[in-house]
C-alpha positions in Angstrom: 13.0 9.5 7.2 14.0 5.9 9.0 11.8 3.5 9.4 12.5 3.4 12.6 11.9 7.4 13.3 8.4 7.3 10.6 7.4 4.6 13.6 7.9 7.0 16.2 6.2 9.5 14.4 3.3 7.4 13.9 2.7 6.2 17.2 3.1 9.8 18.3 0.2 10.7 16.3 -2.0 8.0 17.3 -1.0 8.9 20.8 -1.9 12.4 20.5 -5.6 12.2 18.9 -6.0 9.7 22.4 -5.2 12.3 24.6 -6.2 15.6 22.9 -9.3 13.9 22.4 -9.9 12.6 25.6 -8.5 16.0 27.4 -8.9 18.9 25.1 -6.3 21.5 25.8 -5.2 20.0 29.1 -3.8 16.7 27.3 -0.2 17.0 27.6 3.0 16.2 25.5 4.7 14.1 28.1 1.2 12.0 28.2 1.7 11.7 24.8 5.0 10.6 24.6 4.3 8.0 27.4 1.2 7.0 25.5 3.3 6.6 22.4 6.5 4.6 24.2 8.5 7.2 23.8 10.5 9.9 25.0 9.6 13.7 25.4 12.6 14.1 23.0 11.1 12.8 20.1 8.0 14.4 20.4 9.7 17.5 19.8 11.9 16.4 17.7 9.3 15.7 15.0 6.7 18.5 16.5 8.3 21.8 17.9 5.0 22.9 19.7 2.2 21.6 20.9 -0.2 23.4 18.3 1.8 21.8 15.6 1.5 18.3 17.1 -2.6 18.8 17.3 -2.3 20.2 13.7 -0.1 17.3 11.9 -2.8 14.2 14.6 -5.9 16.7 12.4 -4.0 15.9 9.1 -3.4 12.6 9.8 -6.8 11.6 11.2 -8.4 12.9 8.0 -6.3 11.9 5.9 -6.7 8.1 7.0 -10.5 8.7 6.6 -10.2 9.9 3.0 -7.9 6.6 2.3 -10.6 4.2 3.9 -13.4 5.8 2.4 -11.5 5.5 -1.2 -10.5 2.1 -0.5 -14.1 1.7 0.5 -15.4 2.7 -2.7 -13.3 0.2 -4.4 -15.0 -2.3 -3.1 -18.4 -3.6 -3.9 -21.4 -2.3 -2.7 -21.5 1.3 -2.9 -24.6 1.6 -1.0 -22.6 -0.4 2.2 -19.4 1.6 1.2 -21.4 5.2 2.4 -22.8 3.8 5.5 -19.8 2.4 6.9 -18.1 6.2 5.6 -21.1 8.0 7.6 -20.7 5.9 10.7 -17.3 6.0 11.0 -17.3 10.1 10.4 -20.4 10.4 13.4 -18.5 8.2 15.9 -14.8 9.5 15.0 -16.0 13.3 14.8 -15.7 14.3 18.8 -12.3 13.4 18.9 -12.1 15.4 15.6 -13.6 18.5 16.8 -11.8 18.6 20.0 -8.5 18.9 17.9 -10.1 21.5 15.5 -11.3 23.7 18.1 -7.5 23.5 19.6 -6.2 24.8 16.8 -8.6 27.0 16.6 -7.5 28.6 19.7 -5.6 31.9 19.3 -2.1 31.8 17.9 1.0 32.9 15.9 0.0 32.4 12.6 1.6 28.8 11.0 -0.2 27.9 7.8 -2.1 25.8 10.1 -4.8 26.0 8.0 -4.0 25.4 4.6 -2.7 21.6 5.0 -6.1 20.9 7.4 -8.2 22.3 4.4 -6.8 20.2 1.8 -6.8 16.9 4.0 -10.7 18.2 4.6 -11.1 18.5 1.1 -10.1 14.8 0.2 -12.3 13.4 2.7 -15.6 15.4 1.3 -14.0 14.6 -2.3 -14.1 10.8 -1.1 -17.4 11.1 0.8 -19.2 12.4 -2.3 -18.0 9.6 -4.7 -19.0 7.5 -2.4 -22.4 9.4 -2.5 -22.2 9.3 -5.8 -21.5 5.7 -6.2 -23.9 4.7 -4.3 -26.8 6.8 -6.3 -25.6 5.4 -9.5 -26.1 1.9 -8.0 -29.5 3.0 -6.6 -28.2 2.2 -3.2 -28.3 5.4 -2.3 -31.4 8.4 -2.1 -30.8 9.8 -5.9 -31.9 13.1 -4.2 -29.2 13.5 -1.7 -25.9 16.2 -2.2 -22.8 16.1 -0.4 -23.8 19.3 1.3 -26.9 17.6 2.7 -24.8 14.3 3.8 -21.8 16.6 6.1 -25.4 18.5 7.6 -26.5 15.9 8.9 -23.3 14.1 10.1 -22.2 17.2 11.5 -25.5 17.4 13.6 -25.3 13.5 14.5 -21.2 14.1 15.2 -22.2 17.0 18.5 -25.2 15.0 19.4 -24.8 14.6 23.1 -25.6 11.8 25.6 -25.9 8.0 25.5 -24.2 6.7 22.8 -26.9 4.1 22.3 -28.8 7.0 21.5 -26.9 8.9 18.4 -26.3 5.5 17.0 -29.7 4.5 16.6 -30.5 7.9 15.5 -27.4 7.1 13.0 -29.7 4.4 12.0 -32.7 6.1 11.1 -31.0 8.8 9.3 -29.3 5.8 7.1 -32.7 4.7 6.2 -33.6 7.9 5.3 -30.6 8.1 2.9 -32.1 5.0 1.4 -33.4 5.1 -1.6 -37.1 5.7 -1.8 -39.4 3.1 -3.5 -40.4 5.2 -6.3 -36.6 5.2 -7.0 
């Protein structure tokens, strides 16, 4: 692909989590492609349907949490690495969900589900090293399991109401996840 066209296809993407995150099902293409700079053409040109537009923003979206949570990880502090990870999935997750549940929404089957999985699957992959990494380091509870970690982000993630709210409820649930003194 041209550089050129991969930078349309790009800013398509980042136009379309705005929208279908902001409207749900009633986000259009054309406010997409207006979003994005471009023409309706080129939407379609690199997504024949809607559906396959919200399936390729899900991919993409979860893909570039799994990169920054492995780039993360490189870094130093483990224990700092999984916060910023677990913040970033609480605040990012309506958007998120609001594209899953869209393509969730009857349809012909498209595989849809088999490239969302595996971009799922690298994020919890990257989520539980970081887990990991952070334990090892003592940064991190030594008790806590990935399973335990996506419970309660998913729980944080559909918390509704003031914003102020979930993310000082983040806060306290990151001190939980700290390790205890005995540790």
């Amino acid at each position: 692909m041209r550089s050129d066209a991969r930078a349309n296809r790009d800013r398509v993407l980042a136009a379309a989590e705005e929208v279908f995150g902001e409207s749900g099902n009633a986000g259009s293409t054309e406010e997409v492609a207006r979003r994005a700079g471009v023409g309706i053409g080129t939407v379609f040109r690199h997504f024949p349907t809607k559906r396959a537009l919200v399936k390729a923003t899900i991919v993409r979206h979860l893909t570039l949490l799994a990169e920054t949570a492995r780039a993360r990880g490189e870094g130093g502090e483990a224990g700092a690495a999984f916060r910023e990870t677990f913040r970033e999935m609480v605040s990012g997750a309506p958007a998120k969900l609001t594209l899953v549940a869209l393509l969730e929404e009857p349809a012909d089957s498209t595989g849809s589900a088999d490239e969302v999985e595996a971009a799922a699957t690298m994020v919890r992959e990257a989520v539980e090293e970081l887990l990991s990494r952070g334990q090892q380091a003592g940064e991190v509870r030594a008790d806590a399991t990935v399973d335990e970690v996506y419970m309660l982000i998913r729980a944080l993630a559909n918390a509704r109401g003031d914003r102020t709210v979930v993310d000082r409820a983040v806060d306290i649930v990151l001190d939980g996840l700290s390790p205890r003194r005995s540790e």
